[in-house]
C-alpha positions in Angstrom: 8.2 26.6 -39.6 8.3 26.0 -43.8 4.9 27.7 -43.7 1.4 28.8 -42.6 0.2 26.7 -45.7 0.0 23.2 -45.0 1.2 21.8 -48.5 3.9 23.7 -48.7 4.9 22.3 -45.0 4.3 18.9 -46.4 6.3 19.2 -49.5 9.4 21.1 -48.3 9.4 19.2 -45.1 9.6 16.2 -47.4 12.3 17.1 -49.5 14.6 17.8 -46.2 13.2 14.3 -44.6 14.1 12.3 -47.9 17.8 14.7 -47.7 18.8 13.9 -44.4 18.1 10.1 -44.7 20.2 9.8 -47.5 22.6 11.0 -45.0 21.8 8.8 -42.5 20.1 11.5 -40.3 17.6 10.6 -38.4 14.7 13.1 -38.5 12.0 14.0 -35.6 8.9 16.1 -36.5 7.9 18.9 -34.3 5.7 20.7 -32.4 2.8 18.3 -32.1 0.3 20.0 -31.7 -0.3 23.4 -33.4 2.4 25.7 -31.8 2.3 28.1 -35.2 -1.4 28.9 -33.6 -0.8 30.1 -29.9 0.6 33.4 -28.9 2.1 32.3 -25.8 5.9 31.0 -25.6 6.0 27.4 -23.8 9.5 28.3 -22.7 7.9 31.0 -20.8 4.5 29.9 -19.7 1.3 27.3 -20.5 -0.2 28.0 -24.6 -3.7 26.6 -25.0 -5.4 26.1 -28.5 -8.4 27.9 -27.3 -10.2 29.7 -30.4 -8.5 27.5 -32.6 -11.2 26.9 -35.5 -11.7 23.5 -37.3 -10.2 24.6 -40.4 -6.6 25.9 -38.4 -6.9 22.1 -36.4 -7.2 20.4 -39.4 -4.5 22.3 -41.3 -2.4 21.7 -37.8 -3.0 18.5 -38.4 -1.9 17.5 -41.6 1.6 17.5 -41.9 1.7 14.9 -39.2 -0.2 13.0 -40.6 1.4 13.2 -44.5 4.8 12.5 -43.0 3.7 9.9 -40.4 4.9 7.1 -42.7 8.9 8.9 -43.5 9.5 10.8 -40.1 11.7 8.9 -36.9 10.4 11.3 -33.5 7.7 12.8 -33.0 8.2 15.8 -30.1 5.1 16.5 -28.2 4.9 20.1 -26.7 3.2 21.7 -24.0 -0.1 23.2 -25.4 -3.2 22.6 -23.4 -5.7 21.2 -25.7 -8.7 22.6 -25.0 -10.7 19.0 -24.9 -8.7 17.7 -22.9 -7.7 20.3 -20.5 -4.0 19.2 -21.2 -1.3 20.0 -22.1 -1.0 17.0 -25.2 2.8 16.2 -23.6 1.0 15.2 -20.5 -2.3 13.8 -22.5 -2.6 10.2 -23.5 -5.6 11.0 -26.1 -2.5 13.0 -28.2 -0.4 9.6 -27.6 -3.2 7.7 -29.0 -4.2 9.8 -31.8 -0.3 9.8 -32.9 -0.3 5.9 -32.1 -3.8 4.8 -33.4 -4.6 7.7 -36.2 -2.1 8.2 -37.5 -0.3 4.8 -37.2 3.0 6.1 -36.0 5.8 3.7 -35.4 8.3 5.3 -34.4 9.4 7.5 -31.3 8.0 9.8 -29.6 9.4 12.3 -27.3 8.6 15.2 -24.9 10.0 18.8 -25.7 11.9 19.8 -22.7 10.2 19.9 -19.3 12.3 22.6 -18.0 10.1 24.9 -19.4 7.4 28.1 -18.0 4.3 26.2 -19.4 5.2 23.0 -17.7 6.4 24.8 -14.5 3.6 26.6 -13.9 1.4 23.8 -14.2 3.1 21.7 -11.3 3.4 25.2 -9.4 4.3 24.4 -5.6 5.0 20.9 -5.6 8.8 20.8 -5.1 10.0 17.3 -7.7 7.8 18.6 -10.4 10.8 17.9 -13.3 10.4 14.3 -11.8 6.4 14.1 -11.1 5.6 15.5 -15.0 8.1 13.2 -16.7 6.9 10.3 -15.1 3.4 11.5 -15.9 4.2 12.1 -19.1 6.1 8.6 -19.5 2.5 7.4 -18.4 0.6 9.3 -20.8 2.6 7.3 -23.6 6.1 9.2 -24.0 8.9 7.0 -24.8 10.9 9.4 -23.8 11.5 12.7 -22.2 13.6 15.6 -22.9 15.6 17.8 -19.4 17.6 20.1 -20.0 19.5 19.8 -16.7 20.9 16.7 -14.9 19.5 17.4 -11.7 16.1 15.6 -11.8 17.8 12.5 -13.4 18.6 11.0 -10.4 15.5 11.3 -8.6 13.3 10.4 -11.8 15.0 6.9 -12.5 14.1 6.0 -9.0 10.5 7.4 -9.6 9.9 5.2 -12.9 11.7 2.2 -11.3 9.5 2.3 -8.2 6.2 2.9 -10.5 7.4 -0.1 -12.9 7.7 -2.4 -9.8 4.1 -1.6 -8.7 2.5 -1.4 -12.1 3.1 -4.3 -14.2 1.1 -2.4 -17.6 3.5 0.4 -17.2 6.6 -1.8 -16.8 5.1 -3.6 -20.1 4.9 -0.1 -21.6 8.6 1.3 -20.3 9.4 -2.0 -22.0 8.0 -1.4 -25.4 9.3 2.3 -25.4 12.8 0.6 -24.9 11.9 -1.3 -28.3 11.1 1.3 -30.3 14.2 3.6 -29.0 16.3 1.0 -29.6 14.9 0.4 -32.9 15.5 4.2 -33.2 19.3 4.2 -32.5 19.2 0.8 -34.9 18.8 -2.0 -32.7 15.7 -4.3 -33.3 14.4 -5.5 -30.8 11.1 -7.7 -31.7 9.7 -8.5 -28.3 10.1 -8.0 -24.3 12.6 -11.5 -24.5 14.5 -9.5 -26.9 14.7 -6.4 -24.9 15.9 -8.6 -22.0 18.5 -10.7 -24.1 19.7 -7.2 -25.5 20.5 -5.9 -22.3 22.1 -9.1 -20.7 24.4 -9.5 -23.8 22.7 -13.0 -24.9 22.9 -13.8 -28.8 21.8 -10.9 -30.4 23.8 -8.2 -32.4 23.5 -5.4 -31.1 23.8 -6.3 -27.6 27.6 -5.4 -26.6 26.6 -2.2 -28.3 23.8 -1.9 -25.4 25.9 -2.8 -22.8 28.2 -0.6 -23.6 25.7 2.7 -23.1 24.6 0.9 -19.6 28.0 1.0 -18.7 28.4 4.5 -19.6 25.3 5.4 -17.6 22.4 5.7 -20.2 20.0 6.7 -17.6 16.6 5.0 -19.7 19.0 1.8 -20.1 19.7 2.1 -16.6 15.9 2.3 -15.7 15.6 -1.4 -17.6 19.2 -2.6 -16.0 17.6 -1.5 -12.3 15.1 -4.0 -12.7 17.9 -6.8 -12.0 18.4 -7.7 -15.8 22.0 -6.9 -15.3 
C-alpha cells in the first residue's frame, strides 16, 4: 500500500516495523501474495494472478522477503495462483515458500474467510467457513481469521476430529500453538512444553494460558479438547 515501487515498500514499511516495536506493537505483513496486481476485490469474489509477468512476481515478492527477518504475521489472502490453481490461503506451496524461502518464523495467518473469493470457491456445500478453515489449517495456516462467531463452534469440532485421526496434523496444530504462543509472548520450545503450558506445570507463562482457556480461547480450546485439561 506504501507503493508500486518495491524499495520504497521496503524502506517505509521498515521504518513503521522498527516504530511500532519500539512500542511494543506487534506487526503482521500483508497481503501475501500480490494483491496490488489483481483487479478483482477478494471481499467480493476469487482474484487470480493470471498475466502477472516475472518482473511484477518478483517485485511482489520482495518486500516479503526483505522484511521476513523484522515482521511478527504474515496474512495470506485469497488469490488463486495461477501454478497452483489456488488460492495461496488454501495452498501449502505458499506455506512452504514463506516457511522454507524465505525462512519465516513467525505466524502466519489467513485473511478473513467470510469473504466473496473464498465463498464462491466452496459454492453449494453448506459448512464451507468450517471445510476452508480447516483446509486451510492443513495447508499450513496457524491460524485463521472469521469474521462472525457462527462457524466457531462447528470448526473446533472439525479440527479436533481431524487431529484425532491424523497424528501429522495434530503434530502441526501443535507447533502452530508454539509459534502463537510465542507470538502473544509465551515460549514454548517443544510439544512437552505446549502440554505443560496448558496444564499449568512449571512454566511461566502457564496461569497466563489457563486463564484464556478459561475464558474460551477457541484455538486453546482445540489443544484443551484433546484431554490436556
Amino acid at each position: 500500500s506504501y507503493s508500486s515501487n518495491p524499495d520504497t515498500v521496503i524502506a517505509v514499511a521498515r521504518m513503521y516495523i522498527d516504530a511500532m516495536h519500539e512500542q511494543g506493537i506487534k506487526v503482521d505483513g500483508k497481503h501475501y501474495f500480490g494483491t496490488g496486481y489483481t483487479t478483482t476485490d477478494p471481499h467480493k469474489g476469487l482474484p487470480t494472478l493470471e498475466g502477472m509477468t516475472l518482473q511484477e512476481r518478483t517485485n511482489a515478492m520482495r518486500p516479503f522477503t526483505a522484511l521476513a527477518d523484522s515482521l511478527d504475521g504474515i496474512i495470506v489472502t485469497h488469490v488463486i495462483n495461477p501454478d497452483t490453481g489456488k488460492p495461496d490461503s488454501l495452498s501449502p506451496d505458499a506455506y512452504r515458500t514463506l516457511r522454507e524461502q524465505l525462512g519465516f518464523k513467525g505466524i502466519i495467518v489467513t485473511d478473513d474467510l467470510y469473504m466473496g473469493a473464498i465463498e464462491d470457491l466452496y459454492e453449494g456445500k453448506e459448512s464451507w467457513v468450517v471445510t476452508s478453515a480447516v483446509d486451510a489449517l492443513k495447508a499450513g495456516a496457524d491460524a485463521v481469521i472469521l469474521k462472525y462467531p457462527q462457524g466457531v463452534e462447528g470448526l473446533t469440532a472439525a479440527l479436533i476430529q481431524e487431529m484425532k485421526s491424523d497424528p501429522q496434523f495434530e503434530e502441526q496444530i501443535l507447533r502452530s500453538f508454539a509459534r502463537l504462543m510465542h507470538f502473544k509472548g509465551v515460549t514454548l520450545t517443544g510439544v512437552e512444553d505446549v502440554d505443560d503450558a496448558i496444564q499449568g506445570k512449571t512454566y511461566e507463562g502457564a496461569p497466563w494460558v489457563l486463564r484464556r482457556v478459561k475464558r474460551g480461547e477457541t484455538f486453546l480450546d482445540i489443544v484443551a479438547a484433546e484431554g490436556t485439561v
